[in-house]
FITOR-429204 format. One line per 2 residues: their letters; for each residue x, y, z of N, C-alpha, C, O. Coordinates in pm, whole numbers, plus 50000, padded with zeros to 5 digits. Layout:
<pts>
a	X Y Z X Y Z X Y Z X Y Z | ...
</pts>
This chain:
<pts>
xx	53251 12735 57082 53343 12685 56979 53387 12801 56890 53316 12900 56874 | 53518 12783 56828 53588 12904 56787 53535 12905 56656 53513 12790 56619
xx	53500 13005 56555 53447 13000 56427 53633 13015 56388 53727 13031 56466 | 53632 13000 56213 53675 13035 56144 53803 13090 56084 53802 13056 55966
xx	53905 13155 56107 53993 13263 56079 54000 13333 55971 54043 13447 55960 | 53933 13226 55845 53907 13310 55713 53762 13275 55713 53695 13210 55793
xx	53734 13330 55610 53570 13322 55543 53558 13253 55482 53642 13164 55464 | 53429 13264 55411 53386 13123 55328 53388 13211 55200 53352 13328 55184
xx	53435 13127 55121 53393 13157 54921 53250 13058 54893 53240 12966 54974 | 53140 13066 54788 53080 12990 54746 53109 13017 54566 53106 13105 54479
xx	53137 12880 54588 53131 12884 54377 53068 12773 54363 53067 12666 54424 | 52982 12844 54212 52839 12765 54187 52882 12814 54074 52896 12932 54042
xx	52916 12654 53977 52919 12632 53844 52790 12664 53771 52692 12614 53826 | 52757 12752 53632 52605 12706 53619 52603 12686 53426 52626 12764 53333
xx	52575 12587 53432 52520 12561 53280 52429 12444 53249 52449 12323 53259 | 52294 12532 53198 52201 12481 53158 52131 12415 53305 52110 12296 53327
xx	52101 12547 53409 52035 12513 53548 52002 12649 53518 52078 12733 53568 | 51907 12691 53450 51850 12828 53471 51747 12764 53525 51705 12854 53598
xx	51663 12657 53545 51497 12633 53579 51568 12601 53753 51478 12617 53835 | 51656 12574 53798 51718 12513 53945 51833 12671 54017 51832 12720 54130
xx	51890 12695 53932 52005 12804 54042 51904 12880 54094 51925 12911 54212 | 51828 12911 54059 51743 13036 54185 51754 12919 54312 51837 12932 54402
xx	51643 12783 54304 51683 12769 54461 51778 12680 54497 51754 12597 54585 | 51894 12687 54437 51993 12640 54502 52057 12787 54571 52093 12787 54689
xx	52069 12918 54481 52090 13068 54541 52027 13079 54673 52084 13100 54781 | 51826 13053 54635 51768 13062 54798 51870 12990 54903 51904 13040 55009
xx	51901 12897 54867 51938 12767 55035 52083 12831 55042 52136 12791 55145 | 52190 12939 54950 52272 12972 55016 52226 13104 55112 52269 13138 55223
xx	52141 13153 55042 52133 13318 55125 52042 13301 55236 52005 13396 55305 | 51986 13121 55263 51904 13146 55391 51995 13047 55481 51948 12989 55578
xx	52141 13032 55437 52217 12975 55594 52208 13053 55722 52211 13175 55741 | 52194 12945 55810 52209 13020 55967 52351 13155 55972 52364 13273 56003
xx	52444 13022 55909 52590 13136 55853 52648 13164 55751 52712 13082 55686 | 52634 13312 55714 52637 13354 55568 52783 13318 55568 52853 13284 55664
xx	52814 13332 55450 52886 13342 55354 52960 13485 55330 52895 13589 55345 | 53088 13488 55295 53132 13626 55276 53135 13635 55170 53162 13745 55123
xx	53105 13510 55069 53059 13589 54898 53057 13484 54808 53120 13379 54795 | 52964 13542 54745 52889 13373 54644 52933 13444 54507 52922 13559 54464
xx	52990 13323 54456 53033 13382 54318 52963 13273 54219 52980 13162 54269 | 52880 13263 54079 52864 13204 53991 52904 13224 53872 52891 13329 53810
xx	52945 13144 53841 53010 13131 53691 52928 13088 53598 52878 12976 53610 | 52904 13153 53507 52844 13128 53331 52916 13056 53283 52986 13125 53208
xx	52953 12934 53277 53013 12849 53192 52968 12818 53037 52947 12707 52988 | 52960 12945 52976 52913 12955 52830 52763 12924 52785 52716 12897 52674
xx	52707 12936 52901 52526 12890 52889 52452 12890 52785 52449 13003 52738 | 52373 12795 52707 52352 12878 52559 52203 12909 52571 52130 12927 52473
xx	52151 12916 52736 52062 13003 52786 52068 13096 52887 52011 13099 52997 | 52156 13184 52826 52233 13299 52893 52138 13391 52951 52138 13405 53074
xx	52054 13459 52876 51944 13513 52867 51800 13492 53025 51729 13571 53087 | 51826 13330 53028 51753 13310 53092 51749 13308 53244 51678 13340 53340
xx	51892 13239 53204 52001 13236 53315 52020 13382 53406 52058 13372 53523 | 51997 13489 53360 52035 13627 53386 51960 13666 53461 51982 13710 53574
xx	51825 13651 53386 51667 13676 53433 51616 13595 53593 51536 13631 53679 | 51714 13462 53580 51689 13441 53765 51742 13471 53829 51696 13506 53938
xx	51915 13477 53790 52007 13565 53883 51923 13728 53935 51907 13774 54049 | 51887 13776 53819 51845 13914 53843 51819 13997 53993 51860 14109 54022
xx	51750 13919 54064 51722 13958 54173 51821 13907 54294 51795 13925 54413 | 51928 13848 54249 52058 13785 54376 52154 13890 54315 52253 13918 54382
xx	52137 13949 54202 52268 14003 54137 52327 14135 54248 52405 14194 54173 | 52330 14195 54358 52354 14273 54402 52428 14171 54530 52506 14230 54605
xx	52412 14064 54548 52457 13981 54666 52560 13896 54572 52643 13853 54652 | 52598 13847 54430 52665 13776 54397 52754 13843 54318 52732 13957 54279
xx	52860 13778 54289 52980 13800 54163 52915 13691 54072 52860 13581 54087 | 52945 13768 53981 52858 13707 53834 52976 13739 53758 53012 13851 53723
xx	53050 13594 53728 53127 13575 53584 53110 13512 53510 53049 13409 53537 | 53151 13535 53382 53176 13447 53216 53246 13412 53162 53343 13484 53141
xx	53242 13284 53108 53340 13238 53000 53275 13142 52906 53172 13077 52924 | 53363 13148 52792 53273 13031 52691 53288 12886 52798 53339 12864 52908
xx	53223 12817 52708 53196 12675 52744 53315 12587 52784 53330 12508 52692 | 53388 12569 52863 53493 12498 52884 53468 12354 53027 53565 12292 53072
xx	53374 12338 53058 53323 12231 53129 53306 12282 53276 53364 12381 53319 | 53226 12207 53343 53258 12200 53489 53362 12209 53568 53333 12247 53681
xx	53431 12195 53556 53582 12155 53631 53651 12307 53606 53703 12373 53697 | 53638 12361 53434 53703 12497 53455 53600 12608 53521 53644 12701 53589
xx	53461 12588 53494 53390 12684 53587 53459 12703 53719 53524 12799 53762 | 53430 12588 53772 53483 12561 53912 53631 12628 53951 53656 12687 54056
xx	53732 12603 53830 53812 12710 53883 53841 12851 53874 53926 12911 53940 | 53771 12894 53795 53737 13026 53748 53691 13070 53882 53758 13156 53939
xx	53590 13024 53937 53549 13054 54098 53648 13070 54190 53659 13167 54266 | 53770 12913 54180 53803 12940 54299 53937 13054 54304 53979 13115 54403
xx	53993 13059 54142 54053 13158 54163 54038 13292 54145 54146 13351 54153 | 53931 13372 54122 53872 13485 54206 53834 13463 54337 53832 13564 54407
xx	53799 13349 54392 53746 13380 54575 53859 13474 54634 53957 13496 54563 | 53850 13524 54746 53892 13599 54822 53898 13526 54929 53998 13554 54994
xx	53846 13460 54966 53798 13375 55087 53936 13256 55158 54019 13221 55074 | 53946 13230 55226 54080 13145 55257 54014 12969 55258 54087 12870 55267
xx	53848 12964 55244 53795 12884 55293 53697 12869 55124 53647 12974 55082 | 53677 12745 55046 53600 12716 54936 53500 12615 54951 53524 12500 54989
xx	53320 12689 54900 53245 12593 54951 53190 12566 54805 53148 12666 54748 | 53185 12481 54755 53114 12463 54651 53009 12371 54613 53026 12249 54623
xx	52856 12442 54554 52775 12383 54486 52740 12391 54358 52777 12485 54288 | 52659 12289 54310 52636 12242 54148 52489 12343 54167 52422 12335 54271
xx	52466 12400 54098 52383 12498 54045 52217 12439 54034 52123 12517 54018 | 52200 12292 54043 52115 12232 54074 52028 12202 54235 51908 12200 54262
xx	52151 12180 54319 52148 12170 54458 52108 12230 54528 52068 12346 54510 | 52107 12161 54641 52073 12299 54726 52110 12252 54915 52074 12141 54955
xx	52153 12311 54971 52188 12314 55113 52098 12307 55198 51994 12358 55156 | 52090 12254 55332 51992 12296 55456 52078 12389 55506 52200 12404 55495
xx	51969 12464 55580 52046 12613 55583 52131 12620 55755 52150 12716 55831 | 52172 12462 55767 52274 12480 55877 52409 12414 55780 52506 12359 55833
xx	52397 12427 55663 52520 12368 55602 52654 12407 55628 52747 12328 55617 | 52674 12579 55677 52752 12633 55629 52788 12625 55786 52909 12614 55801
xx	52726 12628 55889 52761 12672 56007 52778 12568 56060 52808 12597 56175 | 52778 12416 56045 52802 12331 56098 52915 12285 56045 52979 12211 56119
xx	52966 12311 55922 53041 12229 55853 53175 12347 55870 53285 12304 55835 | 53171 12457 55909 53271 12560 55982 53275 12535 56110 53385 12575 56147
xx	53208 12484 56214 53239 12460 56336 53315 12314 56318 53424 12310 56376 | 53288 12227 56268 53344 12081 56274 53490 12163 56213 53578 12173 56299
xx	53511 12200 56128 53650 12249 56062 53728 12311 56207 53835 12273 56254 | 53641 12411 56254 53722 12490 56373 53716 12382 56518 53746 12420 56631
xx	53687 12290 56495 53701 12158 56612 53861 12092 56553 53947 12056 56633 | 53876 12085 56439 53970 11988 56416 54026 12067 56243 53965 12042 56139
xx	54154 12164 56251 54212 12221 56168 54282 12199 56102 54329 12274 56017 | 54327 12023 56139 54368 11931 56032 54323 11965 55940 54375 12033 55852
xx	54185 11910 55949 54106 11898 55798 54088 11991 55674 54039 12103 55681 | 54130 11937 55570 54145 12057 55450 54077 12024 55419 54036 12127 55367
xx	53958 11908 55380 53812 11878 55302 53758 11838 55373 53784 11743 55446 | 53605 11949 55365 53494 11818 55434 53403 11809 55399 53324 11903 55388
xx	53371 11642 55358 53220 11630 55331 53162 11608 55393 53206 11575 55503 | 52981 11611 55364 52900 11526 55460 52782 11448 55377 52786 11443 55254
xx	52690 11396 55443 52583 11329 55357 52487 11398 55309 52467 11506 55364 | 52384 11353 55178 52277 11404 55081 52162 11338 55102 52157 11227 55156
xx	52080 11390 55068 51918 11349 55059 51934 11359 54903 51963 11461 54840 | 51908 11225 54850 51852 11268 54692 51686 11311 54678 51599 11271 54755
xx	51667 11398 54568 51551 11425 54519 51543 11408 54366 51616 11329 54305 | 51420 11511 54290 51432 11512 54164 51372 11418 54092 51261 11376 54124
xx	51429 11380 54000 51398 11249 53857 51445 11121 53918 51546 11074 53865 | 51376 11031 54053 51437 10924 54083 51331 10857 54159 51264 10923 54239
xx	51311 10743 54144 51282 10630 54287 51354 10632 54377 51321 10574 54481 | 51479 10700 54367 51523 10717 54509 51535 10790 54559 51599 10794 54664
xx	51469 10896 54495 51403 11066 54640 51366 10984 54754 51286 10892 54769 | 51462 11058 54844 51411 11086 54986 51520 10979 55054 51507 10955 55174
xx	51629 10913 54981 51769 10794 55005 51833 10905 55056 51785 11014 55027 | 51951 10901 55139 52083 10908 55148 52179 10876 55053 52201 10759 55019
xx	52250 10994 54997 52419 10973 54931 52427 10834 54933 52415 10745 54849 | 52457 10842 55078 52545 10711 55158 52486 10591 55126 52556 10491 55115
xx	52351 10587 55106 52301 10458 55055 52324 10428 54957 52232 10354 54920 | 52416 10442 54861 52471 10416 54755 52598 10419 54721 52663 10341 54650
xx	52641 10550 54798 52749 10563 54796 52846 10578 54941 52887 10693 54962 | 52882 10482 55033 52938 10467 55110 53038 10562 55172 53142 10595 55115
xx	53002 10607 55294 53122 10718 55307 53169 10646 55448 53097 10574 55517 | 53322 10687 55475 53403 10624 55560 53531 10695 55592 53581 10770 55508
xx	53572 10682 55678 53690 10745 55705 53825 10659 55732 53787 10546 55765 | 53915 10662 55732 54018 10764 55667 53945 10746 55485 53897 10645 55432
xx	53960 10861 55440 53969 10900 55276 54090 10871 55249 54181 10936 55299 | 54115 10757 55155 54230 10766 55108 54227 10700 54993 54122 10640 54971
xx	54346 10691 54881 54354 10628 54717 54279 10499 54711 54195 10480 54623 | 54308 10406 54806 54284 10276 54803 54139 10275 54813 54083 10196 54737
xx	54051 10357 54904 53905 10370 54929 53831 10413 54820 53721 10366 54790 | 53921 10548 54727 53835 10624 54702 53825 10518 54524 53723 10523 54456
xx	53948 10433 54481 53933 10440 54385 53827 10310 54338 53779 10285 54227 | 53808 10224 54494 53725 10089 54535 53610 10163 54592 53540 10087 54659
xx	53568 10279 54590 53447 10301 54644 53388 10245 54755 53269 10212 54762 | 53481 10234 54852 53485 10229 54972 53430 10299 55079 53363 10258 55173
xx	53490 10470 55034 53475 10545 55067 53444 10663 54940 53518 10668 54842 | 53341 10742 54954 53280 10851 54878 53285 10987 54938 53273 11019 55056
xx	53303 11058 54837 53301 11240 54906 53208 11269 54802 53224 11240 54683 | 53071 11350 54872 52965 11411 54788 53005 11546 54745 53061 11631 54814
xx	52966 11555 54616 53022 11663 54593 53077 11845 54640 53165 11927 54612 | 52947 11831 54731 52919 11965 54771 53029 11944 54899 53011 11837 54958
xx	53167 12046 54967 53231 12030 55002 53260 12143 55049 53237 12239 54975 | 53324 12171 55193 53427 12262 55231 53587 12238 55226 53660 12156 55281
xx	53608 12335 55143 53793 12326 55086 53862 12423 55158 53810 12524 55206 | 54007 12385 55167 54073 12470 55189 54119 12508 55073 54152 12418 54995
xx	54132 12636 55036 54173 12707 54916 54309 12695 54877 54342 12712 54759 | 54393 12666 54969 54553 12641 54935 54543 12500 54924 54594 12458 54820
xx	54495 12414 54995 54548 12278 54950 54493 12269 54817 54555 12207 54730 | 54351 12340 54786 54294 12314 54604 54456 12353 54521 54537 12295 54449
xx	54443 12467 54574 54582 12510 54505 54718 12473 54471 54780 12513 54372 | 54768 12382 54575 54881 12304 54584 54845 12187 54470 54942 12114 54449
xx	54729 12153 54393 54760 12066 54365 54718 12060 54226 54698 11965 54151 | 54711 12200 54208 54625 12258 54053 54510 12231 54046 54483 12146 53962
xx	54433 12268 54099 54290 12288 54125 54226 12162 54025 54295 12060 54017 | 54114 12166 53959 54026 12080 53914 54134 12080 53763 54189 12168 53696
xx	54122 11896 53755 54171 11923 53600 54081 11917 53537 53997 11827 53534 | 54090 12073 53439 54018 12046 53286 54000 11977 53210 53895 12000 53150
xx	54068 11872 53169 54066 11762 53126 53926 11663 53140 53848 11639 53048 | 53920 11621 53255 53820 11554 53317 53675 11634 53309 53653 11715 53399
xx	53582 11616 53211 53460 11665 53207 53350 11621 53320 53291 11703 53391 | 53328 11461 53325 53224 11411 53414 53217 11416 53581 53134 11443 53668
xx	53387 11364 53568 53445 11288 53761 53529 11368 53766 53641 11317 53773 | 53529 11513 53766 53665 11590 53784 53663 11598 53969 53757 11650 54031
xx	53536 11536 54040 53551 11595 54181 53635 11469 54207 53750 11474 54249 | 53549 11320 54170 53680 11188 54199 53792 11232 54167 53885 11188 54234
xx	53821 11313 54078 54016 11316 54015 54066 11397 54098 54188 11394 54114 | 53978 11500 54181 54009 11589 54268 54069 11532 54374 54190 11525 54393
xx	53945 11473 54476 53996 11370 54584 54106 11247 54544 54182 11224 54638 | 54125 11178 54446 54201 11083 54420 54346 11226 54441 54408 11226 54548
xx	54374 11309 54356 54509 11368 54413 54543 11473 54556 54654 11518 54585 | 54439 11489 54616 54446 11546 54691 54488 11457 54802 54575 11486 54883
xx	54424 11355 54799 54439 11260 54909 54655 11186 54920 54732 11166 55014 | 54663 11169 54746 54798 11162 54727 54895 11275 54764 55016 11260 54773
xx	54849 11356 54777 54946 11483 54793 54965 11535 54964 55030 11624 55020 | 54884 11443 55001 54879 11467 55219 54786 11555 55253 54786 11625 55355
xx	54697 11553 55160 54551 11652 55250 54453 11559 55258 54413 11466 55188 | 54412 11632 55410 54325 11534 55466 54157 11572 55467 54094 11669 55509
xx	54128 11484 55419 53958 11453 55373 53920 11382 55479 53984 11287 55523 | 53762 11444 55549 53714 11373 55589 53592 11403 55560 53551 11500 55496
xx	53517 11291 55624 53309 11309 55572 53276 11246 55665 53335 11153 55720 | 53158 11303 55695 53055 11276 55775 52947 11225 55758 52911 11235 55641
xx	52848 11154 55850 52670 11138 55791 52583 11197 55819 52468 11155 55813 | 52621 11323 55861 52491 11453 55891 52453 11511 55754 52514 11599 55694
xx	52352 11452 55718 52273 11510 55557 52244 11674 55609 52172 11726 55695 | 52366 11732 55479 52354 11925 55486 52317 11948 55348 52311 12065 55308
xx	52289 11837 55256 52238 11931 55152 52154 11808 55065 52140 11689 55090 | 52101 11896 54945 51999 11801 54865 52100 11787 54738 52173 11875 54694
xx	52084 11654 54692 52094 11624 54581 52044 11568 54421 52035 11453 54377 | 52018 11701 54358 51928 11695 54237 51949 11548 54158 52063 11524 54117
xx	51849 11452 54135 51894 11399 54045 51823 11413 53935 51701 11409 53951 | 51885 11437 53764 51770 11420 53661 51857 11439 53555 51968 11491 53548
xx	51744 11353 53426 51805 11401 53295 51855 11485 53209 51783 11579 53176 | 51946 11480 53170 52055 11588 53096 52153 11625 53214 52216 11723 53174
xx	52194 11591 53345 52304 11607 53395 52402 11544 53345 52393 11442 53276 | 52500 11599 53375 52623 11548 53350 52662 11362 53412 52705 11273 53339
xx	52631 11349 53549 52625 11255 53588 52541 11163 53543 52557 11044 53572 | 52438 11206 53464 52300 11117 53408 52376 11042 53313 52342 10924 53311
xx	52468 11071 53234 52566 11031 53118 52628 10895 53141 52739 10884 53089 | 52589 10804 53198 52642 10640 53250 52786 10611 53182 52889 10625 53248
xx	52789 10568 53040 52877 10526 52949 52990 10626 52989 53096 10587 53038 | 52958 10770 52964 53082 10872 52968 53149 10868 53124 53270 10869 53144
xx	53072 10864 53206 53129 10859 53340 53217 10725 53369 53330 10741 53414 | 53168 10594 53344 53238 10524 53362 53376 10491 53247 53470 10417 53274
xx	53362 10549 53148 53431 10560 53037 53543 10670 53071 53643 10654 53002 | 53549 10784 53166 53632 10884 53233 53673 10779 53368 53793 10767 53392
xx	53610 10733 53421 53684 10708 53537 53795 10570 53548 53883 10549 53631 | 53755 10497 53446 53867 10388 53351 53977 10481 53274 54088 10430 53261
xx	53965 10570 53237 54081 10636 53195 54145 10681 53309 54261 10640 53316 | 54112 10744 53391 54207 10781 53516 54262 10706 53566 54379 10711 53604
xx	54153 10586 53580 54227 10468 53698 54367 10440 53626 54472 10454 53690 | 54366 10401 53493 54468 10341 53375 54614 10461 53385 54733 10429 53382
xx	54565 10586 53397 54641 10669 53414 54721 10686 53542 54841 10703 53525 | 54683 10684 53650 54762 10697 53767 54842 10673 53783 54925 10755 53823
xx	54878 10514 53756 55017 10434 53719 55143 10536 53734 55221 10567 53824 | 55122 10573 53588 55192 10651 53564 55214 10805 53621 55328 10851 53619
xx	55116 10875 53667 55116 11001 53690 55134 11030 53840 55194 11130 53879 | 55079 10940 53923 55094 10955 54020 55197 10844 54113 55221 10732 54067
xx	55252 10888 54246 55335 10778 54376 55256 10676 54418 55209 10673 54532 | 55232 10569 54312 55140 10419 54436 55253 10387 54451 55363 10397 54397
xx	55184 10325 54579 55241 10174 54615 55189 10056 54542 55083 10073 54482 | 55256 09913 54535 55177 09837 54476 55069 09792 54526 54981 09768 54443
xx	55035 09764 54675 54889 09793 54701 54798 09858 54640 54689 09815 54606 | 54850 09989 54620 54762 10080 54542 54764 10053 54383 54670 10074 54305
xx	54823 10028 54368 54824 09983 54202 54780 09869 54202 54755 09856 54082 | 54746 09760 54257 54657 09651 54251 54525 09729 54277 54430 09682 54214
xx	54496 09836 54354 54305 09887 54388 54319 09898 54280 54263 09806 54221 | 54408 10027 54157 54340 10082 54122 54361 09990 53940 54340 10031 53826
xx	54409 09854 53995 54376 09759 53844 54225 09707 53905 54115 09711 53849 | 54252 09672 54002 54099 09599 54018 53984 09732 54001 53882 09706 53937
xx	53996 09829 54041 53913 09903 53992 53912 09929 53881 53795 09942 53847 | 53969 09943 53810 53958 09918 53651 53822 09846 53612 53712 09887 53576
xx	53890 09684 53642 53817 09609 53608 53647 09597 53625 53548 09556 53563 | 53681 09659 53743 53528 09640 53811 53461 09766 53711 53417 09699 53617
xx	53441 09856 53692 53415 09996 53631 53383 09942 53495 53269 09961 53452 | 53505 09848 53390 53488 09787 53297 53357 09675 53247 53293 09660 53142
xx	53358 09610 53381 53254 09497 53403 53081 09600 53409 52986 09575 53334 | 53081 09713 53517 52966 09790 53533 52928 09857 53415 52806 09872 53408
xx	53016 09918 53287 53001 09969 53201 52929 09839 53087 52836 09865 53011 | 52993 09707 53096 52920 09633 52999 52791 09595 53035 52696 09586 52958
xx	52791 09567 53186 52648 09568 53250 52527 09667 53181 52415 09639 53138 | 52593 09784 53190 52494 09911 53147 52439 09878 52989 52324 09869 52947
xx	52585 09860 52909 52552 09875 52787 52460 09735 52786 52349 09742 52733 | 52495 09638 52831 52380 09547 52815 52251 09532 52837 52174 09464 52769
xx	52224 09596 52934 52072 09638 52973 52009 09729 52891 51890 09762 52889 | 52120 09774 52811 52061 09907 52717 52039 09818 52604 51919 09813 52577
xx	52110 09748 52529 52127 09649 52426 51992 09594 52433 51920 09608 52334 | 51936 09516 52566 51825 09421 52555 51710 09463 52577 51607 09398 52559
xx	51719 09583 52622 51567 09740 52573 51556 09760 52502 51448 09795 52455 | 51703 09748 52415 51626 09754 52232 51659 09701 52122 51707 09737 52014
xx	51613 09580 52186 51603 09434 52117 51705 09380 52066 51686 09266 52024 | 51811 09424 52053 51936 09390 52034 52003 09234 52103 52113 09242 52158
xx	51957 09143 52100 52022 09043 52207 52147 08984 52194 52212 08943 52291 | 52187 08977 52066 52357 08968 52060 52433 09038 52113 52516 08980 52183
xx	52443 09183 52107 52500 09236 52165 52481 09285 52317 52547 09370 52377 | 52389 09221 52356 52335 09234 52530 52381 09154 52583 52439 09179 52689
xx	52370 08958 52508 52440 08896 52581 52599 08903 52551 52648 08821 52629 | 52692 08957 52482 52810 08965 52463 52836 09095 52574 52947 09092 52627
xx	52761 09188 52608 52797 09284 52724 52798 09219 52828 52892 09224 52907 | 52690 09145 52844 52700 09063 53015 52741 08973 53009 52720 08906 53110
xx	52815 08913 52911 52886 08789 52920 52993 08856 52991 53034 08821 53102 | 53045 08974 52910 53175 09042 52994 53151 09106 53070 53258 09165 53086
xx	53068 09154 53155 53001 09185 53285 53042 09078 53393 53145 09067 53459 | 52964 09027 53389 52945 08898 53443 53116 08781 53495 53130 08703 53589
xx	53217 08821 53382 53309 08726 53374 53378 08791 53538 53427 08713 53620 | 53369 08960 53562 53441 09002 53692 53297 08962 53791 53296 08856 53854
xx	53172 09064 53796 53103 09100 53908 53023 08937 53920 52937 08942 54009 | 53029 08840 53873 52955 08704 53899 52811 08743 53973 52797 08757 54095
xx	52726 08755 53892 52602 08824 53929 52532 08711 53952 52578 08628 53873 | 52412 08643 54041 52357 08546 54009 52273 08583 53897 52260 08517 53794
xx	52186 08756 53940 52110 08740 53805 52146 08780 53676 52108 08736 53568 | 52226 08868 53702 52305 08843 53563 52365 08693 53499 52411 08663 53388
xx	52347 08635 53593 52381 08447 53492 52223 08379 53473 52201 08288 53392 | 52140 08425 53542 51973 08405 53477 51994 08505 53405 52036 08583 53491
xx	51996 08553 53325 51934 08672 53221 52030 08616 53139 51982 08581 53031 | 52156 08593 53151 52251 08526 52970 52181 08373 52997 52163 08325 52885
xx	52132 08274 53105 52086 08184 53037 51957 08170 52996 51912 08064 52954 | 51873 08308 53008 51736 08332 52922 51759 08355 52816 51689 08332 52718
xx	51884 08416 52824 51882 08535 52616 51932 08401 52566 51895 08387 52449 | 52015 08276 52617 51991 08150 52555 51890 08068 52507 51899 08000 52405
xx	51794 08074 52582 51680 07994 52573 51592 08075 52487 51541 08025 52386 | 51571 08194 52519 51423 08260 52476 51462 08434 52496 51427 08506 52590
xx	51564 08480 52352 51544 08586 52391 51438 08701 52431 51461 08788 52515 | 51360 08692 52384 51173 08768 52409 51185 08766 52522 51252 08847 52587
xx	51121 08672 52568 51113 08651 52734 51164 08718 52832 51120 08773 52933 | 51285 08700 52773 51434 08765 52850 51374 08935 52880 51331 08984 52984
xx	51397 09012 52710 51366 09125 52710 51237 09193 52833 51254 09284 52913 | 51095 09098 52806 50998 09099 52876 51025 09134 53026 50970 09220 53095
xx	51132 09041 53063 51153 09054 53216 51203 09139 53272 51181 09183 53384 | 51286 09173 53184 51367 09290 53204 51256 09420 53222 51281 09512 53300
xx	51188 09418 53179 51090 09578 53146 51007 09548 53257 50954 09639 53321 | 50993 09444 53283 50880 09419 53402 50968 09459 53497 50938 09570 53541
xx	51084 09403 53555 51197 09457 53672 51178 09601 53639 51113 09678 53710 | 51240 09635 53522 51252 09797 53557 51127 09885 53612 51136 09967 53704
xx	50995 09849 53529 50895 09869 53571 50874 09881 53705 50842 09989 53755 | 50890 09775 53771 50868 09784 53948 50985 09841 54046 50976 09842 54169
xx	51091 09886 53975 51139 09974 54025 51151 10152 53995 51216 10246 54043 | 51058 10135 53899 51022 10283 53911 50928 10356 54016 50911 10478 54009
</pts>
């Protein structure tokens, strides 16, 4: 099988992963197929210091740049526009690859040169009961990638990805704007603009999960990805098919966010405002147990609370 015609770039966002980028660095420098150059970005670290001290010993194999604090999304392009590379692989500074990531996910590309994105599946680890799951068990991956999938979660692209560097480009790379879901805002226009995404279920890399990520942030994530959906309308070419996904996705995102805040509400003791979250939860996703839990916080809020801690309990 034919490799390649360009090389690979790696950009690895890093802020506040000084205790994780060393081995997410190890799992790039032990691929079967290197890389023609790993670049990390200081995204204004305000443990710079420390941060330095693990690079220290990759620093002769990497490009090491800086900038103040401007989020994920501008790290990320700070990377991709220094790569050199015709080809963009990018990981979160937490992560980390099996070390056939790079060489499998360049041969599937050189099988089929359509493809300008490709994902594949994760092993979660880290801060979870669900070390040792699949991405995919949560997050569904499917093919064709397209608006209607991605904005119904139909279909998922894990973050860690092989890009083509011009289609990033054609479409203004990551918007700054977007702090949490800038990779969803990514795929949502890329997919509009005629580049083709695809993913796979061959697990090539690990996925960190734990507190103080960005993704750990529930409220803000779903609170960003209701603004986009609301936005598209306008910014982007639906069809009305597509503008019906992406109201019903709205809604649904709206409904999961009161869910959250409600479960948070009735952890701390709050029950008015727990059952007024899952009342409006509840009015889209018709939960059965979410309609036992508002007709406990009726009867006996205590109780209610009680059960709740016992569930969470046994799923830790």
């Amino acid at each position: 099988m034919n490799d390649l015609s360009g090389g690979v770039s790696v950009i690895i966002p890093a802020y506040r992963v000084s205790s994780y980028i060393g081995e997410t660095l190890q799992s790039v420098f032990a691929q079967t197929k290197a890389p023609a150059e790993v670049i990390v970005v200081n995204d204004g670290c305000p443990d710079t210091e420390n941060l330095e001290r693990v690079l220290a010993p990759f620093r002769e194999r990497i490009q090491y740049l800086t900038q103040a604090n401007l989020g994920a999304a501008a790290a990320k392009n700070t990377g991709i526009r220094a790569a050199s590379q015709e080809w963009i692989a990018t990981i979160d500074g937490d992560d980390r690859w099996r070390p056939e990531y790079l060489a499998v996910q360049t041969q599937r590309i050189a099988a089929d040169p359509s493809i300008d994105v490709l994902g594949c599946d994760a092993i979660l680890f880290g801060e979870t009961p669900l070390a040792g799951s699949r991405f995919s068990q949560n997050c569904p991956l499917a093919n064709p990638v397209d608006f209607r999938g991605l904005v119904l979660q139909e279909c998922n692209v894990f973050t860690s990805v092989l890009s083509r560097k011009r289609a990033l480009l054609d479409v203004g790379i990551f918007n700054e704007n977007v702090r949490h879901v800038e990779d969803f805002d990514l795929w949502v226009r890329l997919t509009k603009a005629g580049a083709r995404i695809v993913v796979h279920s061959e697990a090539l890399a690990d996925y960190r999960v734990r507190a103080g990520s960005l993704t750990s942030n529930i409220p803000a994530c779903r609170n960003e990805v209701i603004r986009l959906l609301e936005s598209y309308p306008d910014l982007l070419s639906l069809s009305p098919a597509e503008r019906e996904a992406a109201a019903t996705a709205s809604r649904r995102f709206h409904a999961l966010l009161d869910l959250h805040l409600g479960k948070q509400a009735l952890r701390q003791g709050d029950y008015a405002e727990a059952q007024r979250h899952l009342a409006a939860a509840n009015r889209f996703l018709r939960n059965p147990k979410t309609t036992l839990f508002l007709w406990m916080l009726k009867l006996s809020p205590g109780v209610t609370a009680g059960l709740e801690r016992w569930l969470r309990r046994r799923a830790e």
